[in-house]
N, C-alpha and C positions, 0 to 999 in steps of 0.2 A: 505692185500697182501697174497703171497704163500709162506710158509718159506719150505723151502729144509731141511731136516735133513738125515745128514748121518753120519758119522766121526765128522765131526765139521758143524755147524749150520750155514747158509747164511743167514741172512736176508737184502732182498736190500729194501730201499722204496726211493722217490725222491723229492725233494720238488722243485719247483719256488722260486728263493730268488731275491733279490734286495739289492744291496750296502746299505751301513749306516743302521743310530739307527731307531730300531722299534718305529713307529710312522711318520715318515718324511713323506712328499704328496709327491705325483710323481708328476716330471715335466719334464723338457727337459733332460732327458739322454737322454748321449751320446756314442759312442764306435766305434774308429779307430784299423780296424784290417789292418795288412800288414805282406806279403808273399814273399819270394820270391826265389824260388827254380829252376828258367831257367832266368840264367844271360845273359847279354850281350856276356862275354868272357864264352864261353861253358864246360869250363876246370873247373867251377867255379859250376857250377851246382848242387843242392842236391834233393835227394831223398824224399815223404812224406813231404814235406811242406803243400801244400795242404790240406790234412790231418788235420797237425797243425792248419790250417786256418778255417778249420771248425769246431773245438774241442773248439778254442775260441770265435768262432761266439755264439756256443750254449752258451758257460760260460755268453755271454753277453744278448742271451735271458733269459737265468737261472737267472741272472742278473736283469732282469724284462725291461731292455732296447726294446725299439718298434724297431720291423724288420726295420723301414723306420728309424731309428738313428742310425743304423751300418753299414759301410760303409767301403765294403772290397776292399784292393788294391792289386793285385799280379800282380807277374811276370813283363813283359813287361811296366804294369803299373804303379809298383812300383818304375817308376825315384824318384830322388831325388827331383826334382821340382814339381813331382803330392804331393807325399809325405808333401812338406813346403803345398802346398794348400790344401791339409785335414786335416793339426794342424791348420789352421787357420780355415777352417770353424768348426772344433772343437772348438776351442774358442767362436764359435757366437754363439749368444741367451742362453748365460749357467750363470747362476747364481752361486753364493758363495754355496747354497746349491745341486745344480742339482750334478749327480754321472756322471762319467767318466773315460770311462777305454779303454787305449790303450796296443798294443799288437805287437810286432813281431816276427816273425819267418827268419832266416833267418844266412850269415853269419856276421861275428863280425869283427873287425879289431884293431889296435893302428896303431896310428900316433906321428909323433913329436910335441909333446906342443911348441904353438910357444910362450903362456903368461905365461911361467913358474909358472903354477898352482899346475902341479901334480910334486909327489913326485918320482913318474918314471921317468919322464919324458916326457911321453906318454900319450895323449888322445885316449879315446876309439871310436870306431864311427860302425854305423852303414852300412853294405854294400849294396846298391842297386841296382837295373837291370843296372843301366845305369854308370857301373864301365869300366875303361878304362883300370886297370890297372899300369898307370904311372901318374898321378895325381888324386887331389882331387875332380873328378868328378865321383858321384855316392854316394858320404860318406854321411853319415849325422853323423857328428862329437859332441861328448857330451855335447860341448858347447853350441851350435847353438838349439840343441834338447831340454838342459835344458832349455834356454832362451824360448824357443816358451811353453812348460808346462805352466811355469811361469805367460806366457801370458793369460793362460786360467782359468776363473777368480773362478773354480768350486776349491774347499776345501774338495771335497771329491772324490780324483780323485787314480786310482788304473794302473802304470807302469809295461807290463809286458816286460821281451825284453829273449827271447831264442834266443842267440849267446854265442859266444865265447869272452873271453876277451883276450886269448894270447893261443898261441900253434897252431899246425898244423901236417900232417898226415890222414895215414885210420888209422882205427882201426877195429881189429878184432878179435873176442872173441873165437874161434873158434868150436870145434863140440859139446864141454861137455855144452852149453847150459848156459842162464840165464834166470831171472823173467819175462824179457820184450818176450823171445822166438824168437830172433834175434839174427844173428851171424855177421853181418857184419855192419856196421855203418860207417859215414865221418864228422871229426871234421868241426866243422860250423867257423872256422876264413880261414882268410885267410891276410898272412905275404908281403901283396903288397909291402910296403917300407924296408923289410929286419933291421925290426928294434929290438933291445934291450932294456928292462927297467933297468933303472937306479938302484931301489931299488922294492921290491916285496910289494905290497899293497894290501885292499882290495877296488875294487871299483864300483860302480854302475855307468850304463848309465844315467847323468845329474843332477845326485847329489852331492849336493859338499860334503867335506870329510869331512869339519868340519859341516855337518848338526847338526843343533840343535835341531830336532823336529819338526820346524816350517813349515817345506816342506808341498806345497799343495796338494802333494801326497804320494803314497806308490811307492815303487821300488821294485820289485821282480824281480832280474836275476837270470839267470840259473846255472852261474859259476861264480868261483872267479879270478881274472884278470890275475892267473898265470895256470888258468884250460882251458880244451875246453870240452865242451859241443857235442851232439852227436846227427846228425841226421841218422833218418833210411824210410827205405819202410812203415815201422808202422809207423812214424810220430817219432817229434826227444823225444829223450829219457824224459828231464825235462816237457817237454807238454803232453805228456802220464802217466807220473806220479804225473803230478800237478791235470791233469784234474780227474783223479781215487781219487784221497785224495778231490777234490773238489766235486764230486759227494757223496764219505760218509758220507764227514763231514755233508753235506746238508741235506741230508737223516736224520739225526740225529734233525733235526729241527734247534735252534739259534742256530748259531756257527758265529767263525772268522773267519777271513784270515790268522791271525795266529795260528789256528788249523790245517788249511788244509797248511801253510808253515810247518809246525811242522810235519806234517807225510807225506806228499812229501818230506820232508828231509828222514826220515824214510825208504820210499820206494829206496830213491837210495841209500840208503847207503847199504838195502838188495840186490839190484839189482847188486852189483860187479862194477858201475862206480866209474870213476877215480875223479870224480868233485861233488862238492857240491854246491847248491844255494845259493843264496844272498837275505837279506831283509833289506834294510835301508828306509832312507824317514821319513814319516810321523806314527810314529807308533802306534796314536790313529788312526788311521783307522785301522790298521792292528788290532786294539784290539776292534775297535767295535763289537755289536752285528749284524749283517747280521737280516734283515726279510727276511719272504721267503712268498709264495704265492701258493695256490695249483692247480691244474690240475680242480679241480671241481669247481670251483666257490662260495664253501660255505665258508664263514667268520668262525674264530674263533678265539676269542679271547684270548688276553695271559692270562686275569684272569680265563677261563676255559678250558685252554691248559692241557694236560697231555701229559707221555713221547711219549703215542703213536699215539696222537692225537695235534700233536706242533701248538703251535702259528702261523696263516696263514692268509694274506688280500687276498680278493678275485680274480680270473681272469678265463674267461670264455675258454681258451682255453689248449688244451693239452702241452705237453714238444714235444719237437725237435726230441726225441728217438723216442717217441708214433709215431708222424708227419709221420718220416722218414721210418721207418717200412711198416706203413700203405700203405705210397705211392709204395712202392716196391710191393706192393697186388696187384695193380690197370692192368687189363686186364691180369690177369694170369689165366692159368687155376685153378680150385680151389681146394685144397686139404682138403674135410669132415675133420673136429677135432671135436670127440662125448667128452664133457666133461661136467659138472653142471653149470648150467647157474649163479646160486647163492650159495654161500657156506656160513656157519656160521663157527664164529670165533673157533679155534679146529679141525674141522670137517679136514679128510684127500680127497684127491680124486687121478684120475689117466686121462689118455688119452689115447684117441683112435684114429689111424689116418689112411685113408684108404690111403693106397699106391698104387698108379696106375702103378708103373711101380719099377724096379728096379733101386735102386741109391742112392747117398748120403741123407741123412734127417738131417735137423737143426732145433732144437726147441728152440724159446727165450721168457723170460718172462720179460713184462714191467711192474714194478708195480703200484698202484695208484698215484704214485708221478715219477715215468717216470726213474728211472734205472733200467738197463735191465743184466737180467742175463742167460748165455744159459746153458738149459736146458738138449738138450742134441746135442751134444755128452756130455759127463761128464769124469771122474776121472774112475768111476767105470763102464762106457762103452765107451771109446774109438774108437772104431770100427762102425763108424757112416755108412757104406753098408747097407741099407735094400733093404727084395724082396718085389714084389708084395703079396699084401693082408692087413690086418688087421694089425697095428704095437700099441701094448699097453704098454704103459711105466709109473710110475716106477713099474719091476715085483717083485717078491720078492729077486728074484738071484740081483737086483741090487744094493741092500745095501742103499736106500736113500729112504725117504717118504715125500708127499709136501702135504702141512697142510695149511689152512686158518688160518691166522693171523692178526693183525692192521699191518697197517693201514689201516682203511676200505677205499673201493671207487673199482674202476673199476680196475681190472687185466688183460691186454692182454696177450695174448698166441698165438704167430707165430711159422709158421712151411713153412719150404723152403724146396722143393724134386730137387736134381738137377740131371741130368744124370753127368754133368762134376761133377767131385769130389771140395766138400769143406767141410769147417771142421770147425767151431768155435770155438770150443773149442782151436785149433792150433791160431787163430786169437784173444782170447781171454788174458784178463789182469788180473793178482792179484791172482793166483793161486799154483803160483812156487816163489820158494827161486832162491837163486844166482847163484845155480848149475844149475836150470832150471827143478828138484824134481818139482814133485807134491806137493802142500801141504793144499791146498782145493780141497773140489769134483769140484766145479763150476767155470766158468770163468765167468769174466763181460765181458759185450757183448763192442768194443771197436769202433773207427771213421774205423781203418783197415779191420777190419770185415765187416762190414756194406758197406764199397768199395770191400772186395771178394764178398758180396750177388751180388751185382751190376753188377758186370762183369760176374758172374756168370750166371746171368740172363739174361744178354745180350746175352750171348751165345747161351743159350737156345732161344728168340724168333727169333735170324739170324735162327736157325736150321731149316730146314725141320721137320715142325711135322703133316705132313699129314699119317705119320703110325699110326697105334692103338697107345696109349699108352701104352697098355699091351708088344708091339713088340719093343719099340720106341729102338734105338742102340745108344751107346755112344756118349752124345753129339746132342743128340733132347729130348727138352724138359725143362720147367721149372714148376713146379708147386707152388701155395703158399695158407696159408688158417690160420686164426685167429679166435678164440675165444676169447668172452670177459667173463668177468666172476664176477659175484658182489660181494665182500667179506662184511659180516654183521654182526655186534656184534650180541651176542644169547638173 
């Protein structure tokens, strides 16, 4: 890959991983995702779910899960009734050992126990499109949710649920800034029955409280049942900083779940939110080893793994990042990037990129194992306006140099010219403290980001570009143009 050096050292790389202990066969995984950010009652509606939904789609291809076993439900679709018929076809054809991982996004609720179980008094449940408001249609209540788990006969199955457990309100951080670079957010519960808990506890979605261990899965929520959790336009706060700690830790080759629980606690606790996560359940999952699998299809094994060359099963196709990038090339005009087609490990380079017209410029880099880091704008150029001609970066004025590094394999390098103004590094994650300071040169490229190229780009081909592009005026035009680049031990 290309390591950044400047103030402090980037190194991103990315690997493919799959649930459980290295060595299992794959078989029938599975992965229920659901969304749901445009409710029934409109008053009720959140921001970046979407977002959310796409953030754990990928976690479930990083996952090593086949595109045709995940199975996204939003919005409109998200009744409670579509919802019970996707735990049950989750259940089907799933063995003791096949992986499993469900996911929502959405908001949170308490109700009144009517089996006096809990110690509040209060079951938690889940809110869906098809809420009324004044009864129990729409909920998917704790009970009912654990029982169907239960049902699913996998032992290696991973709960994620971003809601709230109690609380309500905006919230709003206001101009001095934090980590995430959001100022405005909406607690994900919502207080339908005007209820009070008895006593304050900690509790998870469908786990009982006296779990022993034996649970056939993991539970990762987002907040503790006296917190709320925060959705934003970037998607809501715990799934941005879940999916950032899951992307490193991954990078890193074997790792947990409980590594990447461990520094998403980390990340909000730096971020200035009010609320902490949760992990109960099954917590030999949470402590297995993860395999991962890489971009390139070469095997290697853990007895000839080293740190910068991890333990990897084979698979022929790229990450979700590479994917999504690319596609955003496809009938654009193309913007020249002159850079070294092959680098050896040490070796530094730079880029050149011919600008056709004046306007913002965004450079990102995907590494051999598929996280992405942008380039530029950066820390120590901010001011992402370029004119027409020749734009070569990094210069000496800019304080940063990018170096071939392991992990070898393929490095892409994308570059977007927009006449609308965008900015990734503003759209970017893991770069600022809680004040919202700099405190890396670099941002990681995020699912928010990736929705500004998109609209940005749409913009560009509605425009009228039958001007020169030399003449083109705000607002016609979109250009895009990749390098790939082979990094190779000396």
């Amino acid at each position: 890959m290309l390591s950044l050096m400047g103030r402090k050292s980037v190194v991103w790389t990315s690997l493919m991983l799959a649930l459980g202990c290295a060595g299992d066969a794959l078989a029938v995984d599975k992965a229920l995702i659901v969304g749901v950010g445009n409710y029934q009652l409109p008053s009720a509606n959140l921001k970046g779910i979407d977002l959310d939904v796409k953030m754990a789609s990928d976690m479930a291809l990083y996952m090593g899960i086949a595109p045709e076993n995940i199975h996204v439900v939003m919005d409109e679709n998200a009744t409670l009734g579509r919802v019970k018929e996707q735990m049950t076809w989750l259940s089907q054809n799933v063995s003791d050992k096949d992986r499993v991982f469900f996911y929502f996004s959405g908001h949170g609720t308490q109700v009144p126990d009517k089996n006096n179980e809990e110690a509040d008094g209060l079951d938690e449940a889940m809110v869906l499109h098809d809420i009324d408001g004044k009864s129990y249609n729409g909920l998917y209540v704790d009970d009912d949710f654990g029982a169907a788990l239960k049902r699913i006969p996998s032992q290696n199955m991973v709960v994620m649920v971003d809601a709230c457990h109690s609380g309500t309100g905006t919230k709003s951080w206001g101009s001095s800034g934090n980590s995430f670079n959001v100022n405005e957010g909406q607690m994900k519960f919502l207080n339908l029955f005007n209820v009070k808990p008895k006593a304050s506890h900690t509790r998870d979605y469908g786990v009982s409280e006296k779990s022993t261990g034996e649970d056939n899965y993991l539970a990762i929520a987002a907040a503790q049942d006296n917190q709320q959790s925060i959705a934003t336009r970037r998607g809501s706060l715990f799934t941005v900083a879940f999916r950032d700690a899951f992307d490193e830790e991954r990078s890193k080759g074997n790792f947990s779940l409980q590594k990447v629980f461990k520094s998403t606690e980390a990340r909000l606790a730096n971020s200035g939110v009010k609320f902490q996560p949760n992990l109960s359940g099954n917590m030999a999952i949470a402590n297995n080893t993860m395999k991962v699998a890489s971009n390139s299809g070469d095997n290697i094994s853990a007895e000839t793994a080293t740190p910068s060359t991890p333990a990897v099963s084979a698979t022929p196709r790229n990450g979700p990042l590479w994917n999504k990038l690319s596609k955003l090339l496809v009938d654009m005009p193309v913007l020249d990037i002159t850079a070294p087609s092959v680098l050896l490990n040490g070796e530094k380079t730079e880029f050149t990129i011919d600008i056709p017209a004046k306007g913002y410029l965004n450079v990102v880099m995907v590494g051999p194992t598929d996280n992405g880091t942008v380039l530029f704008p950066n820390s120590f150029a901010k001011d992402n306006r370029v004119e027409a001609g020749k734009f070569t970066f990094p210069t000496a004025k800019m304080g940063f140099k990018i170096t071939a590094m392991p992990p070898y394999g393929k490095t892409m390098v994308v570059a977007f010219l927009s006449q609308e103004p965008l900015n990734l590094l503003e759209e970017g994650f893991g770069n600022r403290d809680s004040s919202g300071k700099t405190i890396r040169p670099f941002a990681h490229v995020t699912e928010s980001g990736i929705q500004a190229v998109h609209k940005t780009r749409d913009l560009g081909v509605s425009a009228d570009t039958s001007a020169p592009a030399a003449t083109a005026s705000s607002g016609n035009g979109f250009w895009g143009g990749k390098k790939e680049i082979e990094i190779k031990e000396k």
